[in-house]
N, C-alpha and C positions, 0 to 999 in steps of 0.2 A: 538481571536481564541477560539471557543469551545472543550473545551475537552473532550472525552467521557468518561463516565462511567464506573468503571470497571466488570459492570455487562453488559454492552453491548459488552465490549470484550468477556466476555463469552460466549453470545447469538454466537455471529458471529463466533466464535471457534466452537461450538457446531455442526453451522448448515455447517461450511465447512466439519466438519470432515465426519457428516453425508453424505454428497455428495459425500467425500472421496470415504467413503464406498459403495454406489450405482453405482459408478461407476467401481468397479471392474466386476459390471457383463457386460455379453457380451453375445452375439449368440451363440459365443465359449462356453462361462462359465454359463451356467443359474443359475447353482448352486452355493454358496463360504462355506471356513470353516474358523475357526479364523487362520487357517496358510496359508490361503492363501491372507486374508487381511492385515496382516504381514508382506508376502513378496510382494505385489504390493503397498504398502501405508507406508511401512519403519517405523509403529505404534506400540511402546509396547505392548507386549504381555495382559496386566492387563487391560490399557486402553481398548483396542480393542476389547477385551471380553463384558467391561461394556456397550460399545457402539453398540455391535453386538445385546445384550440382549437390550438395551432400545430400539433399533430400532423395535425389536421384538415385545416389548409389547402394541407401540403403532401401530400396523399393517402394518408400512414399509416393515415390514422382515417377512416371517414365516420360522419355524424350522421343517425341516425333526428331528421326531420323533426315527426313527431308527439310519438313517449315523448322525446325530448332526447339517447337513450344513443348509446354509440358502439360501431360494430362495424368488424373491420379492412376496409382500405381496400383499393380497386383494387391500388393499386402490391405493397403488399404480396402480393397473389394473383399478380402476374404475376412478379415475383420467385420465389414457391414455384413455380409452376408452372416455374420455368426451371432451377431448380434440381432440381425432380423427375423432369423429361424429360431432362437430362442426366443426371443420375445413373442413371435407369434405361437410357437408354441403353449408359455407360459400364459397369451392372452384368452386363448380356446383353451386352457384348463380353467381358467378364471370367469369368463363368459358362461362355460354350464356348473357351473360350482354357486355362483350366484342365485340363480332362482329354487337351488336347494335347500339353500341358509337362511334365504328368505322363505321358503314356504315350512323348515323346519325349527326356523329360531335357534338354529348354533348356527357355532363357528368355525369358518375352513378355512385351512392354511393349503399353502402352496410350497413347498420346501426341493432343497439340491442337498447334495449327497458333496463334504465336502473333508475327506479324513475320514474318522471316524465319529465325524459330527455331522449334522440336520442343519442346513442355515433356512431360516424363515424367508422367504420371497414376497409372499404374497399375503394377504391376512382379509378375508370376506365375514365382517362383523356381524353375528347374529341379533334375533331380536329376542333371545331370552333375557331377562332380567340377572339372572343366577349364570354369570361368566368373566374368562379370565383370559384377559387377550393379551397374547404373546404378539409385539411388535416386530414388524420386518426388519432385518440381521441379526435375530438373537438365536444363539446356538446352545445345542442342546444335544449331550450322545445319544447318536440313532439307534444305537441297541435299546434305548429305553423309551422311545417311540412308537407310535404305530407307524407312520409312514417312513422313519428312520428304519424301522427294521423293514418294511416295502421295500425300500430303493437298497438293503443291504444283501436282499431273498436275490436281487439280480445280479447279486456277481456269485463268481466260484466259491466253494469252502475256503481253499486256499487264500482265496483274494479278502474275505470276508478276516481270517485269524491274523493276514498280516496289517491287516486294518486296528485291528482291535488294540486298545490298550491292555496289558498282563502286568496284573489278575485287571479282573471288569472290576471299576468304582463300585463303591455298594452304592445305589440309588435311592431305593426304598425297597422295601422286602417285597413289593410287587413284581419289581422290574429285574431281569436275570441276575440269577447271582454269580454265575460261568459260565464259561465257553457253552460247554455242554446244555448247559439250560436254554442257550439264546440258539444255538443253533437246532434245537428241536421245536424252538417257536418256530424259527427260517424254513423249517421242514414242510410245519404246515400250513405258512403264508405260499409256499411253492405249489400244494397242493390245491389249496383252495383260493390265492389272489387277492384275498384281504389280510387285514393288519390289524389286531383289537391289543390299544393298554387300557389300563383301568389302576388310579392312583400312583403311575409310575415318575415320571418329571415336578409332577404338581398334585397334592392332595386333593381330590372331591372331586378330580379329573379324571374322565374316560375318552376316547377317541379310535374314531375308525379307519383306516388308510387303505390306500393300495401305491403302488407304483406305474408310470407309466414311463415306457421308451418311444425314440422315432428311430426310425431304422435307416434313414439320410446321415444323422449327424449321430446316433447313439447318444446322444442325451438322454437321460433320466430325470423325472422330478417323483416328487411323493406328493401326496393331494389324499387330504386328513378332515374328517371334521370333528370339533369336538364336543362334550356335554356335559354337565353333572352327571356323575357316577353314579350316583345314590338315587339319583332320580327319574333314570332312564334306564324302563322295563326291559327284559332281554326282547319282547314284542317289539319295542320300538327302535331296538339297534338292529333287529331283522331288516325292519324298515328300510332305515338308515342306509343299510346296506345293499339294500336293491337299488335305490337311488343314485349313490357309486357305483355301484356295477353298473349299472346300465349308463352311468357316465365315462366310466373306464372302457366299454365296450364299442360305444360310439368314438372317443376319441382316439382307442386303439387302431379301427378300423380307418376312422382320416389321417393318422399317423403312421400306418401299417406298422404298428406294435405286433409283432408275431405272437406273444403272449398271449394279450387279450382279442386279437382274430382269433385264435385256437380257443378260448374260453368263451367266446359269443359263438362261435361254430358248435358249442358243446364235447368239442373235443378235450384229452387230459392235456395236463401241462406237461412238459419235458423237464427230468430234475434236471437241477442243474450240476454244470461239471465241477468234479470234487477237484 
């Protein structure tokens, strides 16, 4: 048995007490003072002060100047705010990704750009019979994705090779075998705004991607569905692909994605800077 440390007891003491404390506020309460942390946290008086004021000075807390009390701090708000613009984000890609997987029987993921790897976000299970579901947090090189190379088509050359691992892992003979091979797929995911592998991560797998940004916060995500390889006509990944488009078009336009505004306008993409 490992024993911990008795400096990690204190971490961990540290940061309950601190959540203690953030949670005395409420809708009700936006404001607290040290007797009011007192009496919903049952904490010494001396303690509670010390921890009212650290909280304070690392921008959890700020202090009304005049009544003494404390209401939450900057950091805090800029924290929620990042968390609620992504999540709504991530929720309106997930809301029209839905009734396409239902009306097509695959499967669509939701993926961030995190290295030079793909982390699964999201996972909208189809109703084909014949599939292979990749669970949320599993990672995967985005050079050998489709929405892994989407979300790679939006950075620079430069930003993309210091990305990259040297040489590229061999994957499968499907999936690039160098620089040079992956960045002339990038070329013409630039061109044209979608993403097609086929056998590349997982045998018998094919999938279609694109990438989308918000021009607020520069987030990226990639938004994929996928299908048996061998069993889905190139007829029906035309399909496929109208259905993303014209989901990447709509959500470009409520996100004001410059890309896909410029692609629903029918105007060219802009390459990007090497």
């Amino acid at each position: 048995m490992v024993v911990p440390r008795h400096g990690c007891f204190k971490t961990i003491s540290a940061l309950d007490n601190a959540i203690e404390v953030l949670r005395c506020f409420s809708s009700d309460q936006p404001e607290i003072s040290n007797a009011d942390v007192i009496q919903l946290t049952g904490k010494p008086k001396s303690s509670t002060s010390r921890l009212l004021r650290q909280l304070r000075d690392s921008g959890l807390l700020e202090q009304d100047a005049m009544t003494r009390r404390y209401r939450p701090g900057l950091l805090l708000f800029e924290l929620g705010r990042l968390h609620r613009t992504q999540n709504d984000f991530v929720v309106a890609a997930e809301q029209r990704l839905r009734p396409i997987c239902a009306r097509t029987g695959h499967t669509g993921y939701i993926a961030v750009l995190d290295g030079a790897e793909q982390v699964v976000l999201r996972v909208v299970p189809g109703s084909n019979p014949l599939q292979v579901v990749t669970p949320p947090g599993v990672r995967a090189p985005a050079f050998a994705t489709s929405n892994g190379r989407a979300m790679l088509a939006r950075l620079s050359d430069v930003e993309i090779r210091a990305r990259l691992p040297k040489p590229l892992p061999a994957i499968s003979p499907s999936a690039p075998q160098n620089v040079a091979g992956l960045m002339a797929r990038i070329a013409e995911i630039r061109r044209t705004g979608y993403s097609e592998s086929s056998n590349e991560t997982l045998p018998g797998v094919g999938s279609l991607g694109f990438a989308l940004s918000r021009r607020d916060t520069n987030e990226t995500i990639g938004v994929a569905l996928s299908y048996p390889s061998q069993l889905t006509s190139a007829q029906e990944r035309a399909r496929l692909w109208q259905a993303l488009r014209a989901m990447a078009v709509e959500l470009g336009r409520l996100f004001d994605d410059p890309i896909w505004v410029a692609l629903g306008n029918g105007a060219p993409r802009r390459k990007a800077a090497r």
